[in-house]
N, C-alpha and C positions, 0 to 999 in steps of 0.2 A: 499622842495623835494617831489614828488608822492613818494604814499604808492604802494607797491606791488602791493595790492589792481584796483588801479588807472593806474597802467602799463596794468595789466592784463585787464579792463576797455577799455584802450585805443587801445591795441594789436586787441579785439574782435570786436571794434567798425571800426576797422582798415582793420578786415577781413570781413566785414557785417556780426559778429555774434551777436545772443545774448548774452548778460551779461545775468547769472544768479539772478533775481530776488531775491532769498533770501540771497541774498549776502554769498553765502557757499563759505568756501575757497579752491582754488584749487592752488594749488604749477605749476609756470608759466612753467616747463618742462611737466610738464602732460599736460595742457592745451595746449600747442603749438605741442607734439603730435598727442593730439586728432584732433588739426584743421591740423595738414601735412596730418592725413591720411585721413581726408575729402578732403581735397584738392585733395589728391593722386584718390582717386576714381571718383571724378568728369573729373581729367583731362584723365582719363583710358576710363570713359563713354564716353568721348567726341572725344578721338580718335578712338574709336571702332566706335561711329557715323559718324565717318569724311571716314574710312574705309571702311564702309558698303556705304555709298555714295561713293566714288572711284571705289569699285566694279560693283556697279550698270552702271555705269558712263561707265565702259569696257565692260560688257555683253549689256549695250546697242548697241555700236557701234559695236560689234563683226560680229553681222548677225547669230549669230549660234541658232539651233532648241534648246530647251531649253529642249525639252526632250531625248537630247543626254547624259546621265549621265550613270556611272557605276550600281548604282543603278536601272535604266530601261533595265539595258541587259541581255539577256539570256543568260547564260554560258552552252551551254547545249553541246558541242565540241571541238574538240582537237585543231583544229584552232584559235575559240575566245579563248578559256579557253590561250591558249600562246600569243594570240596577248593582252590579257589583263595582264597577265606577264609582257611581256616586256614595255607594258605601263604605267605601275606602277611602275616598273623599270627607266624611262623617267622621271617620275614626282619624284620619291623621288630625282633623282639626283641633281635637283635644289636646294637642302640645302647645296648643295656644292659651297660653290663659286668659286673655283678654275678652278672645272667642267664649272661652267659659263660662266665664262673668257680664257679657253684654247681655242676655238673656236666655228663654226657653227655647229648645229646638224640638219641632217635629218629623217623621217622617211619618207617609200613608204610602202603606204599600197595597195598591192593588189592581183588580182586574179578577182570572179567571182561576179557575180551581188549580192546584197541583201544579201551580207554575214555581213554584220554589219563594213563594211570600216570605213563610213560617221559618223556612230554613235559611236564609240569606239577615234577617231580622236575630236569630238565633246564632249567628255567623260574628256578627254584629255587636253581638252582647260578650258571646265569648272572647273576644279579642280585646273588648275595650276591660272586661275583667283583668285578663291574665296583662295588659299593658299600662293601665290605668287604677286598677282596683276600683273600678266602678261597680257602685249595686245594682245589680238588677232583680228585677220580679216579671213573669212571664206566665202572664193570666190570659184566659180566655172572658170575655166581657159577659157574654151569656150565661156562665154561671158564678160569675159575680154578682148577677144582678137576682136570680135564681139563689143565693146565700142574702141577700140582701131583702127578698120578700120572706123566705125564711127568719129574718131576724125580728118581723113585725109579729109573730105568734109569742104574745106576751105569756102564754098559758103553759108555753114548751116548759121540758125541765132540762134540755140538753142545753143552756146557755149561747145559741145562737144568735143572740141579739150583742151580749159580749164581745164574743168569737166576730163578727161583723165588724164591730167596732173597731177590734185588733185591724184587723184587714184593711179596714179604709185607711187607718191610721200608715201601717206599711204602703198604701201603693200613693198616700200622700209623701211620704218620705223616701221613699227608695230613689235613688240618681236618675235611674233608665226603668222606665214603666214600659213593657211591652204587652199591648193588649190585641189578642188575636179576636176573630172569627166577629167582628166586629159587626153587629146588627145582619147576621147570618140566620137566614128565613124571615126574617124582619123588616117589611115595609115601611113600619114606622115602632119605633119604642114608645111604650105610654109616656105622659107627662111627665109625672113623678119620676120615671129612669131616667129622663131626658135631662130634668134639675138634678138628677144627684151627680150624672156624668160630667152635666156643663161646668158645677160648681168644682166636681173632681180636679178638671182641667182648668181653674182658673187658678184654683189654690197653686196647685204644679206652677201654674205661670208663672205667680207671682213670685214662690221657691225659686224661681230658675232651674226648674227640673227636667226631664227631654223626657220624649215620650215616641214613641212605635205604634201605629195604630194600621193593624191590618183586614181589610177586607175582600167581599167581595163584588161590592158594588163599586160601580161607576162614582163618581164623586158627584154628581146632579141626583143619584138615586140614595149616596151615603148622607148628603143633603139632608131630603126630604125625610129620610129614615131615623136622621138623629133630633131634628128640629133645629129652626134658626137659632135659639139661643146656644145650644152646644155647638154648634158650627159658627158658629160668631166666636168660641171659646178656643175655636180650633186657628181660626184666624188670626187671632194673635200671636200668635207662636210665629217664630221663623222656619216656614215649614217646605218642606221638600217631597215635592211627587213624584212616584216612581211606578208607573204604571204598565203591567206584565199582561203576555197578550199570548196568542196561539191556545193549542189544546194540552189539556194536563197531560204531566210527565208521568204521572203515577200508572202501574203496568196494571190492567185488569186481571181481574180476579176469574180465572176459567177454570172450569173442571173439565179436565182431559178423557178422553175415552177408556171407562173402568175395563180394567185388563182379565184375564182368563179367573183370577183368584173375586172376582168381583170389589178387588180393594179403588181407590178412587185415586187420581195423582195427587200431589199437593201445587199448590198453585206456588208457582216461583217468586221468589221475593227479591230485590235487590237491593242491599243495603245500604247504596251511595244514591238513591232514588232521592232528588229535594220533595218539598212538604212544597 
């Protein structure tokens, strides 16, 4: 019959550990502790690894500016300072799972140019990534739709009509659909955008999928801009407005007075400036 000894021996040999060398004794409930909780930390490391790869794996495909973060925003007004309220708001509710599962949620973020839409939305994404591992995609709607009259040229050889396919298919499935620039220079979208959008957001609905839709219209001009049936589409969602107001944050663009060499300044840039 093995000795304790030779259990414990076998057990380590069993785990790739070491046997202790001086042959010290150690009683087999301490020992098979000590190797759980090695175990335990290895297999912690290893999903934190697998994690942190998963994440990467989603802010790759997202498309989003990477320095859209809470962190890079200026809270310097009445408007951000509430639209980052309620978007903080948006993102703890995800520990809810009920909230998950009771249906679609939207937010419309708008109002005026350069107010920090793009980057508070981008804000938004990146947090519930890195806390959630939510998907996101962060398209501008104008040249989605602009790839999507592209797709109707049956005669192309570039496979555009495919590639379109691909595309709807991703922004029917992705968790968190962010769609910028939303009916930008557009009074009204033809028909035919108006059906593909509407049915876009119904599908989503039905998924229980959330969605980000930013412009720059008033909601009575995003209205008449998208048509009653996509805003009929848009109404059903549990949806949240956040409407940003004052003049854009964004710093003009000057050229400064050409100095003795005739070279020209370069216009200053500021990297923590919101979109």
């Amino acid at each position: 019959m093995d000795r304790i000894t030779d259990k414990i021996a076998n057990l380590a040999k069993a785990l790739k550990k070491d046997v202790d060398p001086n042959g010290e004794y150690i009683d087999y409930k301490t020992l098979r502790k000590q190797y759980e909780v090695k175990a335990n930390e290895e297999v912690s490391q290893l999903q934190q690894r697998s994690k942190k790869a998963r994440v990467e794996a989603i802010h790759g495909r997202s498309d989003l500016n990477p320095k859209w973060t809470f962190a890079n925003l200026v809270e310097d007004s009445d408007d951000v300072i509430e639209a980052v309220s309620i978007a903080q708001s948006f993102i703890a509710a995800h520990d809810d799972a009920a909230w998950r599962q009771s249906g679609s949620h939207m937010m419309i973020f708008y109002g005026d140019y350069g107010r920090g839409k793009s980057h508070i939305a981008g804000a938004i994404a990146h947090q519930l990534i890195e806390q959630y591992e939510i998907s996101v995609l962060y398209r501008q709607l104008s040249t989605l739709l602009e790839m999507r009259n592209f797709s109707f040229d049956f005669s192309a050889t570039d496979n555009a009509s495919q590639r379109f396919r691909e595309i709807n298919q991703e922004l029917l499935d992705v968790d968190l659909l962010i769609l910028d620039e939303v009916c930008v220079n557009e009074s009204a979208l033809k028909k035919n955008a108006q059906s593909w959008f509407g049915n876009l957001l119904r599908q989503r609905l039905v998924s229980k999928k959330n969605c980000i839709l930013i412009t720059n219209h008033n909601l009575a001009e995003l209205e008449n801009a998208l048509g009653r049936y996509c805003f009929e589409s848009i109404k059903e969602y549990d949806t949240y407005k956040v409407r940003f107001q004052g003049p854009s944050r964004r710093e003009g663009l000057t050229i400064e007075q050409e100095d003795m060499q005739g070279s020209v300044a370069q216009p200053r840039y500021q990297p923590n400036q919101v979109r």
